[in-house]
C-alpha positions as CSV (number, residue, x, y, z in Angstrom):
1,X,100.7,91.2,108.6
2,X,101.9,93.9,111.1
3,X,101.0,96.9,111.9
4,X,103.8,99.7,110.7
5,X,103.6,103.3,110.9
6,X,102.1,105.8,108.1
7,X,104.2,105.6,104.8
8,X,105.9,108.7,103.2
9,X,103.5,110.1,100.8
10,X,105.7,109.5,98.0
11,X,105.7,106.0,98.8
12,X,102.6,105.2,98.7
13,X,102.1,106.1,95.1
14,X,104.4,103.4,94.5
15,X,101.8,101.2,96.3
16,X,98.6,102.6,95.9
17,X,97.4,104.3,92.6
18,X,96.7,108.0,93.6
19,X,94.2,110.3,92.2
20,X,91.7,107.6,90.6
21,X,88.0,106.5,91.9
22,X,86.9,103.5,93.6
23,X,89.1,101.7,96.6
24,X,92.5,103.4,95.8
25,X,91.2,106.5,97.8
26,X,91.2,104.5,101.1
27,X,95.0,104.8,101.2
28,X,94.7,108.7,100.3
29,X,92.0,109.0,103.2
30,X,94.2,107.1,106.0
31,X,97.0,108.8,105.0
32,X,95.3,112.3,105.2
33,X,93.1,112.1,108.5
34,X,95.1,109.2,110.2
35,X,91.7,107.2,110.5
36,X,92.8,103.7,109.1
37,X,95.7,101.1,109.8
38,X,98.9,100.0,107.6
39,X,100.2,96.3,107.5
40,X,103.1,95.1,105.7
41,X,104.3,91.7,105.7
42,X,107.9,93.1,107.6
43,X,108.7,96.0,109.2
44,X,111.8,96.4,106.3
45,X,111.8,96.1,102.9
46,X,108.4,94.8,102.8
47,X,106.8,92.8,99.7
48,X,103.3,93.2,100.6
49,X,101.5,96.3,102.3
50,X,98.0,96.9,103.0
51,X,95.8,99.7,104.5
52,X,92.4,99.3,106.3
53,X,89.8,101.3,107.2
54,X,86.2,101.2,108.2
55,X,85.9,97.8,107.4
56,X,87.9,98.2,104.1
57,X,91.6,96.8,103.2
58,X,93.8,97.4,100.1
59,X,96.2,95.0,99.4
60,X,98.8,95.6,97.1
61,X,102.5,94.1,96.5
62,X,103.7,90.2,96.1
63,X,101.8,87.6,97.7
64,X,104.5,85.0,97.0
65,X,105.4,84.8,100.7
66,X,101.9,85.4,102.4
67,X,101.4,82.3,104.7
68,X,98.0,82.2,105.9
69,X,99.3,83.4,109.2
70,X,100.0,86.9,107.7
71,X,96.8,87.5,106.8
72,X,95.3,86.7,110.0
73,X,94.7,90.6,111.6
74,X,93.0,91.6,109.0
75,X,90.1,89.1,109.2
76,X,86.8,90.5,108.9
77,X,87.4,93.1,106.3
78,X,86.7,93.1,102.7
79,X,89.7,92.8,100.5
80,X,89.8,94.8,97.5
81,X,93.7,92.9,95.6
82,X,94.5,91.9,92.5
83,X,94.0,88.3,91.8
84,X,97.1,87.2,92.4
85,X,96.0,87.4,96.2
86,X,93.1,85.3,95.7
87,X,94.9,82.0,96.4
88,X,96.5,83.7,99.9
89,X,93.3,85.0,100.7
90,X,91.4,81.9,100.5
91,X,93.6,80.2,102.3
92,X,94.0,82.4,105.1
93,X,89.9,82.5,105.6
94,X,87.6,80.1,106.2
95,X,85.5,82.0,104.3
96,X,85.7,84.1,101.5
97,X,82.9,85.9,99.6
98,X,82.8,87.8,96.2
99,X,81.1,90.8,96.3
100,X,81.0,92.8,92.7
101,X,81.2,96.7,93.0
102,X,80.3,99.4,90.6
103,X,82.6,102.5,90.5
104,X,80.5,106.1,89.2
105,X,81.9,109.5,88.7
106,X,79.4,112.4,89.2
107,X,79.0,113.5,85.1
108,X,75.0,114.7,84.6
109,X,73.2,117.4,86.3
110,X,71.2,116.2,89.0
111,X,67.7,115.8,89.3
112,X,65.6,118.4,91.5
113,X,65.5,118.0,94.8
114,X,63.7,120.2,97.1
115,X,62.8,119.6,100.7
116,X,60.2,119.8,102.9
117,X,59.3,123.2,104.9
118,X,61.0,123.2,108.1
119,X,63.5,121.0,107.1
120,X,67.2,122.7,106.4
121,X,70.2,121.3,104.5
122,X,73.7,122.2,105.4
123,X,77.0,121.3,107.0
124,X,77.5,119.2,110.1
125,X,79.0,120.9,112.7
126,X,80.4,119.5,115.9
127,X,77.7,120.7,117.6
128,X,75.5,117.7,115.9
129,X,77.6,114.9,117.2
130,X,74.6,113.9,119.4
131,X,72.5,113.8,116.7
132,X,74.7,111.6,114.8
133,X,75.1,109.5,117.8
134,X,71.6,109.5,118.0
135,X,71.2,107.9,114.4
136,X,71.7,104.7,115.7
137,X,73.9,101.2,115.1
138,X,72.4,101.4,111.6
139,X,74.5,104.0,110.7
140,X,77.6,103.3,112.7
141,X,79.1,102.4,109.5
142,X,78.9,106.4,108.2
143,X,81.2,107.9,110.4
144,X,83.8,105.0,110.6
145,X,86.0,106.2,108.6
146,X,86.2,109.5,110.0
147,X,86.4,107.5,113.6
148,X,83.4,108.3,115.4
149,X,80.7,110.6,115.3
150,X,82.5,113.7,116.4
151,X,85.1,112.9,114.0
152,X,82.6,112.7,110.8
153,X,80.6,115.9,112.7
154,X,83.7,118.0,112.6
155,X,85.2,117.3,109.6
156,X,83.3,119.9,107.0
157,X,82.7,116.9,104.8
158,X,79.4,116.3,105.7
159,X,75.8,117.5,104.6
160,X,72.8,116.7,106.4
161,X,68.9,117.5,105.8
162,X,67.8,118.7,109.7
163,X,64.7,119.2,110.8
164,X,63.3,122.5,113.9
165,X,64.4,120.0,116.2
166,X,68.4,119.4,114.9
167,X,67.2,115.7,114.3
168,X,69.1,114.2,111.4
169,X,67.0,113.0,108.8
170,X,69.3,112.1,106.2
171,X,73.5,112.8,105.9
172,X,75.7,112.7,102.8
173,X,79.4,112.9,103.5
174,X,82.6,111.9,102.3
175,X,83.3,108.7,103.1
176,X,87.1,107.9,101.7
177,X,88.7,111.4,100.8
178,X,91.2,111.1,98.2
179,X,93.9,114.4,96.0
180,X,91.4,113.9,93.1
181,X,88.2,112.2,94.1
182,X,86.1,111.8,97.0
183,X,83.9,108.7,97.6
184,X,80.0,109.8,98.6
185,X,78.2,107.8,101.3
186,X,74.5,108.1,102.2
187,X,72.4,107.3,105.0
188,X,68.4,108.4,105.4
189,X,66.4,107.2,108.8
190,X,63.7,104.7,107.5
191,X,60.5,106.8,108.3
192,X,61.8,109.9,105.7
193,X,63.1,107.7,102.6
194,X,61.5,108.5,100.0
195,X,61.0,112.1,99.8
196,X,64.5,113.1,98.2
197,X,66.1,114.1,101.2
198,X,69.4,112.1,100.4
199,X,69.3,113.6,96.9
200,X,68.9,117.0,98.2
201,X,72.1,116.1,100.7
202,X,74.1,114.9,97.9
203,X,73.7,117.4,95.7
204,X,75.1,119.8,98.2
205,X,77.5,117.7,99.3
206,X,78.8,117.1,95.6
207,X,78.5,120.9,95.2
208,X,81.2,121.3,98.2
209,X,83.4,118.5,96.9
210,X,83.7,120.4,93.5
211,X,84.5,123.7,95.1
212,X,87.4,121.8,96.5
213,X,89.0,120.7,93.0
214,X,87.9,117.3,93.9
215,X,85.6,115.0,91.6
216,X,82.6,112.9,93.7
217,X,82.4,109.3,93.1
218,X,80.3,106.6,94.0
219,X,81.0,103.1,95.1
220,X,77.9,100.7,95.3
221,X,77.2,96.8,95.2
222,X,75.7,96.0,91.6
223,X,72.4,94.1,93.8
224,X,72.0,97.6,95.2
225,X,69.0,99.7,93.3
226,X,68.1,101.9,95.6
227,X,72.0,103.1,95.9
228,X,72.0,103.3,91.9
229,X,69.1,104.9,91.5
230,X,70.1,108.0,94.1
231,X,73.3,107.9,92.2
232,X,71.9,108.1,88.6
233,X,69.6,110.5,89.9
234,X,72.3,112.6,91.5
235,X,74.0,112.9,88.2
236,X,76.6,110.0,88.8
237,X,77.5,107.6,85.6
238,X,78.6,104.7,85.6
239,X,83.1,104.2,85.0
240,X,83.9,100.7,86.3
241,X,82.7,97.2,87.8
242,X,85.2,95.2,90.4
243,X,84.9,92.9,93.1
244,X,86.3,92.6,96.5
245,X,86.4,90.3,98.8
246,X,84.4,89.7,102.6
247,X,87.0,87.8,105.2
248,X,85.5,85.7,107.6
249,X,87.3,84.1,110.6
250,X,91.2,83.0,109.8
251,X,91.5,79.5,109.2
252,X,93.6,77.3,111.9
253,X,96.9,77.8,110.1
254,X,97.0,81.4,110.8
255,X,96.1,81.2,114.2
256,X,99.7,79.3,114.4
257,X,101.0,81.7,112.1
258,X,100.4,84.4,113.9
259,X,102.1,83.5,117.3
260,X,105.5,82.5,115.2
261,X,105.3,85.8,113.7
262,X,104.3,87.6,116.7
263,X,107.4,85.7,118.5
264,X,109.1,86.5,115.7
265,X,108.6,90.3,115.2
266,X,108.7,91.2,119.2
267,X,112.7,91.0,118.4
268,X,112.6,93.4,115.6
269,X,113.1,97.1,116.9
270,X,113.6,98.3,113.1
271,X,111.2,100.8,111.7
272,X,109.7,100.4,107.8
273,X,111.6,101.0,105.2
274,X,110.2,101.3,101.9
């Protein structure tokens, strides 16, 4: 694939289903913040398009003309396509691993969940960027989709339980922001799991995304308990199960795919047309 710029809105409902739970939201979120990266198969006209971010890719389109060469940028990311893809997938990868989802909805009042003294919950403000740095490569993965840190610290979708010192003991934010739902992520340092801190950030957090007109969703493997159990806990029901895909390296083929292409494509001055 190659990289293209942003898509007209209206297009991308043509692509993408819009205001629904689970991956769709990932196009809603790149398209809102600019945080995320769009591929088609050619800059006009394409067949196939795909958005990425944090780690995540959408596929949508034809696959009939997806050599494994096309594929090849987007190695490493976990595919969420409709089967059809599954034979271009696996034969642009050398590896390819199933990874079944669940897809909740916040429907049921949440359990209580009250903190400890000398521990606040509220918003993350840019002036907490440090202490989101300061989480750690564990949580690296929170604020990807938000780009960084500062971007996830400034972006009043965040909720975090703070101790006297402005240490971050747990966060709840939006992680894929979507026009009718926004997808909830989670993180709690190891040492203060356990004491319903990431409830307590949740529940706020869900709180804010309702005041918004928006409706929180969670997105969770099915071998994850502790994720379901917050969730359930938090008031979240179950909608939908789905599976999507982990891409290892390209396979050979691409690698030669992707220098004809990229010999190719360096010709084409045209922008996308959809």
């Amino acid at each position: 694939m190659i990289e293209i710029s942003p898509p007209d809105a209206r297009a991308l409902v043509r692509w993408f289903p819009t205001g629904t739970p689970g991956p769709a939201t990932i196009g809603e979120h790149a398209l809102a913040t600019g945080v995320g990266r769009w591929w088609a198969d050619r800059p006009v006209q394409p067949r196939a398009l795909a958005v990425s971010c944090a780690g995540h890719a959408v596929l949508r389109g034809s696959p009939e003309q997806l050599t494994p060469g096309l594929l090849a940028p987007l190695a490493g990311n976990r595919f969420e396509a409709p089967a059809r893809f599954l034979p271009a997938l696996g034969a642009s990868f050398g590896r390819l691993i199933p990874w079944e989802r669940m897809v909740w909805t916040l429907q049921a009042a949440p359990q209580p969940a009250a903190v400890p003294h000398g521990v606040t919950v509220r918003h993350l403000e840019p002036a907490d960027t440090d202490a989101v740095h300061a989480l750690g490569p564990d949580a690296s993965w929170l604020s990807a989709s938000w780009g960084g840190p500062l971007g996830l610290a400034a972006s009043g979708h965040a909720w975090a339980a703070v101790d006297r010192a402005r240490r971050i003991l747990a966060v709840a934010c939006t992680y894929f922001r979507g026009t009718g739902y926004e997808d909830v992520a989670v993180y709690t340092v190891p040492d203060h799991r356990r004491h319903r801190l990431a409830l307590a950030c949740v529940i706020a957090l869900s709180a804010d995304i309702a005041a918004r007109g928006h409706t929180p969703s969670w997105n969770c493997s099915v071998l994850n308990r502790p994720s379901r159990l917050l969730a359930w806990h938090a008031g979240f029901r179950l909608v939908r199960e789905y599976v999507h895909y982990a891409a290892g390296s390209p396979t050979a083929d691409c690698f030669a795919g992707v220098r004809n292409r990229e010999d190719r494509h360096a010709r084409t001055a045209s922008g996308p047309c959809f």
